[in-house]
C-alpha positions in Angstrom: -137.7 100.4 99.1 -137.6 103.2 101.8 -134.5 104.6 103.1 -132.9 102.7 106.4 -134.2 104.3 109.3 -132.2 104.9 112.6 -134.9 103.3 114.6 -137.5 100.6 114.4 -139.6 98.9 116.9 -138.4 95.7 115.3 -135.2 94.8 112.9 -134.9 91.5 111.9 -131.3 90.1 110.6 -131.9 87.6 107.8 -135.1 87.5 105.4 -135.3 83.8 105.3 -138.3 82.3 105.7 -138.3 82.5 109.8 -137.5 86.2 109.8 -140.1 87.1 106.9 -142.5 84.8 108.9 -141.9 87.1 112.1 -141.9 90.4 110.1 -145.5 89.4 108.7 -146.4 88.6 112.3 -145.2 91.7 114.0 -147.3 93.6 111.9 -150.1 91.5 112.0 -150.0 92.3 116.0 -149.9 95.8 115.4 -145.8 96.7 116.0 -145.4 100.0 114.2 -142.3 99.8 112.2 -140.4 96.2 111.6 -137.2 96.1 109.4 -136.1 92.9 107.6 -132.0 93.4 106.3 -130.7 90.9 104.1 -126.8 90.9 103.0 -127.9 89.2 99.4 -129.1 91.2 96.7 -132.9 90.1 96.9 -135.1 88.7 100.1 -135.9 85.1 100.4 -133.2 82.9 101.8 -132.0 79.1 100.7 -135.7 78.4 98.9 -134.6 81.4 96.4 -132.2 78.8 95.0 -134.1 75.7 94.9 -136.1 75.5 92.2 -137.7 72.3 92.6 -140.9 71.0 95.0 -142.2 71.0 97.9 -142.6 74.2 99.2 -145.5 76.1 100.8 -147.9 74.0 101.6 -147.9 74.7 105.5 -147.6 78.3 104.5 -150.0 78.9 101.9 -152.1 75.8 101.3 -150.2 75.3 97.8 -147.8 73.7 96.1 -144.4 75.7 95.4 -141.0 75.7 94.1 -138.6 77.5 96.0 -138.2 80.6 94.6 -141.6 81.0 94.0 -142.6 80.2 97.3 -139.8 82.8 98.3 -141.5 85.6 96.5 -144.6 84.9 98.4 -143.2 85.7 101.7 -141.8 88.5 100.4 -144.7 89.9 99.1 -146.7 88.7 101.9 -144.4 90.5 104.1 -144.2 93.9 102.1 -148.2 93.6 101.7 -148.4 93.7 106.1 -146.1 96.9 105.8 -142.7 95.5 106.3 -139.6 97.2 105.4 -137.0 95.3 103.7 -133.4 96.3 103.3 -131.3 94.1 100.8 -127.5 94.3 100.2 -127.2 95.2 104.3 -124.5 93.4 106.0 -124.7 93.2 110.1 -121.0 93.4 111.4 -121.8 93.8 114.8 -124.5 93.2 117.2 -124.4 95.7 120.3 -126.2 96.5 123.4 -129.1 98.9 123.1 -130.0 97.0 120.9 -127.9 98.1 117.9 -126.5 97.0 115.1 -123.8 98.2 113.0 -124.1 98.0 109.0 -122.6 98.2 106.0 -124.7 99.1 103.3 -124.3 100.4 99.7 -124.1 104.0 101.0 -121.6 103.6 103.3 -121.7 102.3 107.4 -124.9 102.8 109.5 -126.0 102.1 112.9 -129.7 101.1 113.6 -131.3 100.6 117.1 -134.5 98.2 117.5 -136.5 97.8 120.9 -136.1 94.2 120.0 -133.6 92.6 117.7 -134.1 89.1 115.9 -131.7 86.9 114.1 -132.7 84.5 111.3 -128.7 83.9 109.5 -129.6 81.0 109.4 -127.2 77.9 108.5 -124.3 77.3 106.1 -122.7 73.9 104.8 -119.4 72.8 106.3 -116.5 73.0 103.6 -114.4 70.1 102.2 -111.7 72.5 104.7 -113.6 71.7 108.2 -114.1 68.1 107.3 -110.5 67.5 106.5 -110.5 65.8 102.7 -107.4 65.7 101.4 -105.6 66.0 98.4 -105.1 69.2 96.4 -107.7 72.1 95.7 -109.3 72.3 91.8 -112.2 73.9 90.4 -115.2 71.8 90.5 -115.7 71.6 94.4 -118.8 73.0 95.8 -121.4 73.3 98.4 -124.9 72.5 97.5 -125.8 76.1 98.4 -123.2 76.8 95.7 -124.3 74.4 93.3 -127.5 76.3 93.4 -126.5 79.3 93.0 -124.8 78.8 89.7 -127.6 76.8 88.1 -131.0 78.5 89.0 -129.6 81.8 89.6 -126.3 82.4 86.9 -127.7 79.7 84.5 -123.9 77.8 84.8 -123.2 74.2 84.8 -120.1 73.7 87.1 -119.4 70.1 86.0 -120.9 66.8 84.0 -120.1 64.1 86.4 -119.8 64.8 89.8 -120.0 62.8 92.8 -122.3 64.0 95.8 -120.8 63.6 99.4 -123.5 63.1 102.0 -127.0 62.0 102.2 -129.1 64.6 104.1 -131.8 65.7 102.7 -129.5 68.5 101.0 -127.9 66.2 99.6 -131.3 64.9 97.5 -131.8 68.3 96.7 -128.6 68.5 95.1 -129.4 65.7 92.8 -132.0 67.5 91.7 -130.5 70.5 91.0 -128.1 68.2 88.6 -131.0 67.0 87.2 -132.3 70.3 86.1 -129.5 71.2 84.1 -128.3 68.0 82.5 -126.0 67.1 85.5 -125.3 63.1 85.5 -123.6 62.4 89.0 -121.5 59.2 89.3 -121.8 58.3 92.6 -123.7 59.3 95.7 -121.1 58.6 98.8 -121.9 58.3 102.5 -119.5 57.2 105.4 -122.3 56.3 107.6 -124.3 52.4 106.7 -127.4 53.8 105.9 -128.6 56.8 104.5 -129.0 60.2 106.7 -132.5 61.3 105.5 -135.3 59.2 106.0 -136.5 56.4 103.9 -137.5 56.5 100.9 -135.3 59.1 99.9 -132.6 56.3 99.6 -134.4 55.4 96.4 -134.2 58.7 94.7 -130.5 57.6 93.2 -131.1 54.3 93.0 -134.0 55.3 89.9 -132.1 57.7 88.4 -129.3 55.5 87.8 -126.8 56.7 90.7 -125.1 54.4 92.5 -125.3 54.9 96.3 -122.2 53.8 98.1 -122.4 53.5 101.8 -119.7 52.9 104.7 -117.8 54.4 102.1 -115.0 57.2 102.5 -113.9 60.2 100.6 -110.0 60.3 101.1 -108.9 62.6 98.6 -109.7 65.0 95.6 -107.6 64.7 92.6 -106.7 67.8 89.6 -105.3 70.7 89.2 -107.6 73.3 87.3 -110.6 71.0 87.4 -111.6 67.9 89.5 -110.1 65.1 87.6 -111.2 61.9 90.3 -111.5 60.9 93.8 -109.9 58.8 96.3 -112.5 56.6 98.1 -111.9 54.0 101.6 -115.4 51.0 101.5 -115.7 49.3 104.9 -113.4 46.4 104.0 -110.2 48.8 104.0 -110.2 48.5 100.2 -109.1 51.7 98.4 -110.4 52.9 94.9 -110.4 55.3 92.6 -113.3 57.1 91.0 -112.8 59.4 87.9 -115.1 62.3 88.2 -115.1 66.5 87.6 -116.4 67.7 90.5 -117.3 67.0 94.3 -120.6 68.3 96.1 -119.6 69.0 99.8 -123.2 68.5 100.8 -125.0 69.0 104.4 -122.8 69.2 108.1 -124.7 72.2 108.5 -123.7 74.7 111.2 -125.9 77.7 112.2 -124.2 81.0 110.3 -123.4 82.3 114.3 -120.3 84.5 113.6 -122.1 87.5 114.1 -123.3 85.7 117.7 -119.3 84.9 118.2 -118.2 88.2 118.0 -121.0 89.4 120.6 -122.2 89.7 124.0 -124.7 86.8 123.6 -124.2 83.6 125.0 -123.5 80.9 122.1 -124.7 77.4 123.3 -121.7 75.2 122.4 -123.6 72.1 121.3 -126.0 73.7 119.2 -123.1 76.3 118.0 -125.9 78.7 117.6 -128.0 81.4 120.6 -128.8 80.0 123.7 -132.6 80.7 124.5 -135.4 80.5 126.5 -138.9 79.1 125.5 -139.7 82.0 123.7 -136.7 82.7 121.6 -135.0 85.3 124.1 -131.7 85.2 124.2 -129.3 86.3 126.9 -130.0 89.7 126.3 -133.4 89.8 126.5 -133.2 93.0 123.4 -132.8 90.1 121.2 -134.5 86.7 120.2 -133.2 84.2 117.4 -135.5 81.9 115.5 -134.8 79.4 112.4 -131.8 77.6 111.4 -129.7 79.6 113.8 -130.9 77.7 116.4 -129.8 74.5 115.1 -129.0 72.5 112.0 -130.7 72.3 110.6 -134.9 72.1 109.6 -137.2 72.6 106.8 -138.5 76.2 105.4 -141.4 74.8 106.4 -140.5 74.1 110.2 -138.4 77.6 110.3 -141.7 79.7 108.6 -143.7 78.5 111.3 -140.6 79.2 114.0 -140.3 82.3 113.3 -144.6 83.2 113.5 -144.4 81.7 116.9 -141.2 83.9 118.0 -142.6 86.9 116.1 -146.1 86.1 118.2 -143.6 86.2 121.9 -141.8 89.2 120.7 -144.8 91.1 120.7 -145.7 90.1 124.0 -142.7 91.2 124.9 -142.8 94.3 123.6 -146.3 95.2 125.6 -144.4 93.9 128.4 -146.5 90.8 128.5 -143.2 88.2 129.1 -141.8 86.9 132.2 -138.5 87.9 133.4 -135.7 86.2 131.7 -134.1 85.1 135.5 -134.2 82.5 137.2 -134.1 80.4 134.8 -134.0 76.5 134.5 -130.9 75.8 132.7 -131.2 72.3 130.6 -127.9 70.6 129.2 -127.0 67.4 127.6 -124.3 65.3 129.3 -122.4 62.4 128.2 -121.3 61.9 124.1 -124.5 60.6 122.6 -126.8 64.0 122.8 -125.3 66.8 120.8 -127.6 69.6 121.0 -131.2 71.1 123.0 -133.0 73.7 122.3 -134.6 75.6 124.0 -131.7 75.7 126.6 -133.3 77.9 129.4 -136.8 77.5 130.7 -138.0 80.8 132.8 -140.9 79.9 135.4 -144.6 81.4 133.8 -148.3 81.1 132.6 -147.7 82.2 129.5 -147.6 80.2 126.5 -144.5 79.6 124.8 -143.1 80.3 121.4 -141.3 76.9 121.8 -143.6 74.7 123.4 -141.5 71.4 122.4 -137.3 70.8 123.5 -135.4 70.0 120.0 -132.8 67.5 120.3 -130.3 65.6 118.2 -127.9 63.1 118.9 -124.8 62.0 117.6 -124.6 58.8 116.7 -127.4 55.9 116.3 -128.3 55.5 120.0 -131.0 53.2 121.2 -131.9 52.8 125.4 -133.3 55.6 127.6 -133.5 58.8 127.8 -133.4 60.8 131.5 -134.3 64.3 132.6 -132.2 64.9 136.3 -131.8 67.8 138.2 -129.6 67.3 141.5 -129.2 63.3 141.1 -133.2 63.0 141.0 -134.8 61.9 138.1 -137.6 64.0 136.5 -138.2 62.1 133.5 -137.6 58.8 131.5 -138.5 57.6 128.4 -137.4 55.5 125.5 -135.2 56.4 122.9 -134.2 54.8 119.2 -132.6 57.6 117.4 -130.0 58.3 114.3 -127.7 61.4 113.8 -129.8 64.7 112.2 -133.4 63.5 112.6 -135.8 65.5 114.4 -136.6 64.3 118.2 -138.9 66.6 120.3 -140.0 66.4 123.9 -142.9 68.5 125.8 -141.4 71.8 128.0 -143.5 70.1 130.8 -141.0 67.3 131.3 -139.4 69.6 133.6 -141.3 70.6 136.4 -143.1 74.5 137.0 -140.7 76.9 138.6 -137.9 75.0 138.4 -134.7 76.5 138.1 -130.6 75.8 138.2 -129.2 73.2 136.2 -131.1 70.4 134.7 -128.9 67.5 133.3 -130.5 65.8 130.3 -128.4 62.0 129.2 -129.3 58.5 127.3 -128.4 56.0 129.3 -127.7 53.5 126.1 -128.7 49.6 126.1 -125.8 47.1 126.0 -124.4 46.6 123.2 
């Protein structure tokens, strides 16, 4: 490792698989000096602690586990001449661009000509989804979870139940798995599974049973999870004796470095608001990854961050359009929650983000319309559940368009 300069062409916050994507790609387009910092002891993000398949095949035509496919970014990235700072904690994000650090020899300041953020995403906590009862040991994240097996070797618990069914979630039963981990029960509010089929199999083979429309109402012990307090469809309360809960998925993008800024924060994503080529609203910084919503694959984030890496590059041989005026697309109503990109700048350049990301948040089925001043631009079907992927082509809205560009589901009767 060299020592932290004062300057780079590029720094990059976060050496996940979007910003060691970017790095790689920087230097691969000739950008003198890129520096990745990292706040964890060693460079690889979430795959570092999921040591199970499928990873890399996108990336590297082969079939990983996680932290192996983490290595090979970071050596890829290292290998293109990227510098990468570990145990470096952004506190604050200022004009310039510059950040300010804390680092194991004491606070720093870096500037960049461009700045990207990768942080990524973090699980909600048992906290932020209000499950009561009182706190004991033996509550975790799956994040957590991970930690403690792959990388300390511990084994938190014997029989814990898993809340959620994202696709977290599944990797959580296989982290319990690995070390001899027998979970009781697999618990989802919703009637059907979050992830897609199959993956509502998975428990059902290993002998888990998979309780949906049911509740979590409280966690019972005092030094340890002794049970849990559970609310099925019909009203009915039971108990279920367990020692430990895994808070799994509700991801939110890790923004609090965004709050505390001068960059815009889009409220339904709860990450940066961008344009179509991962500028955000100071155009000194982009954001790629998980930061721009919860929450997608390594896989989807690896090839996120190339593409941004690719427009930063542009930008930096002055190659991009200016960031104003701007098309500026919002959902209305209570059944979109989030799209990304959220500005569209007129130009004839291709963009890092060629496709809008959207969610929803609830099961919604009717149609969906693109409107800008009470005319609509575009209207098509739509038959979509909570956290699965739904994309849409930029060119839905029309060239040089600017000003605000409403975006709604007009549902079917029920």
């Amino acid at each position: 490792m060299t020592d932290l300069p004062l300057h780079a062409d590029v720094v990059i916050v976060g050496a996940g698989p979007a910003g060691l994507a970017a790095a790689t790609e920087l230097r691969a387009r000739g950008i003198a000096s890129v520096v990745v910092l990292d706040r964890e002891p060693q460079a690889g993000g979430i795959p570092r602690h999921c040591n199970h398949f499928p990873y890399g095949l996108r990336e590297f035509r082969q079939l990983l586990r996680g932290p192996a496919y983490a290595a090979h970014l970071v050596e890829t990235a290292k290998a293109a001449g990227v510098q990468i700072h570990t145990e470096v904690t952004v506190t604050r994000l200022l004009e310039g661009p510059a950040l300010q650090l804390t680092t194991p020899g004491g606070i720093r300041e870096i500037s960049a000509r461009h700045v990207l953020l990768c942080t990524g995403v973090r699980e909600t906590s048992r906290a932020a989804r209000l499950i009561g009862g009182v706190k004991p040991g033996g509550v975790v994240s799956t994040g957590a979870l991970q930690g403690m097996v792959y990388l300390d070797g511990l084994r938190p618990f014997r029989c814990p139940v898993v809340l959620g069914t994202e696709l977290v979630s599944f990797s959580a039963l296989m982290t319990c798995r690995h070390m001899g981990i027998r979970p009781v029960a697999m618990i989802e509010p919703a009637g059907r599974t979050t992830a897609r089929w199959p993956t509502g199999l998975f428990p059902r083979i290993q002998g888990i049973p998979l309780m949906l429309n049911t509740e979590l109402l409280a966690i019972e012990g005092r030094d340890q999870v002794t049970g849990i307090m559970v609310r099925s469809a019909d009203g009915k309360t039971r108990r279920i004796e367990t020692d430990g809960v895994i808070v799994s998925g509700h991801f939110r993008p890790e923004a609090s470095l965004l709050r505390t800024s001068h960059l815009r924060v889009d409220q339904g994503s709860g990450g940066a608001e961008i344009d179509q080529f991962g500028r955000c609203s100071d155009p000194g910084y982009f954001a790629a990854g998980n930061l721009l919503r919860p929450v997608e694959t390594a896989g989807w984030s690896w090839k996120e961050g190339r593409a941004v890496g690719r427009a930063m590059a542009r930008s930096l041989a002055g190659q991009l359009p200016p960031p104003e005026p701007a098309a500026v697309v919002k959902p209305s109503g209570d059944a979109l929650k989030l799209i990304v990109p959220q500005r569209i700048v007129p130009s004839d350049t291709d963009p890092a983000l060629p496709r809008f990301q959207l969610r929803v948040n609830r099961a919604v089925k009717g149609r969906l319309l693109v409107s800008a001043k009470g005319a609509v631009l575009f209207s098509t079907a739509i038959n979509a559940l909570p956290e699965r992927r739904i994309t849409l082509p930029l060119t839905i809205i029309p060239a040089g368009a600017s000003g605000p560009i409403d975006i709604n589901v007009k549902e079917d009767p029920a």
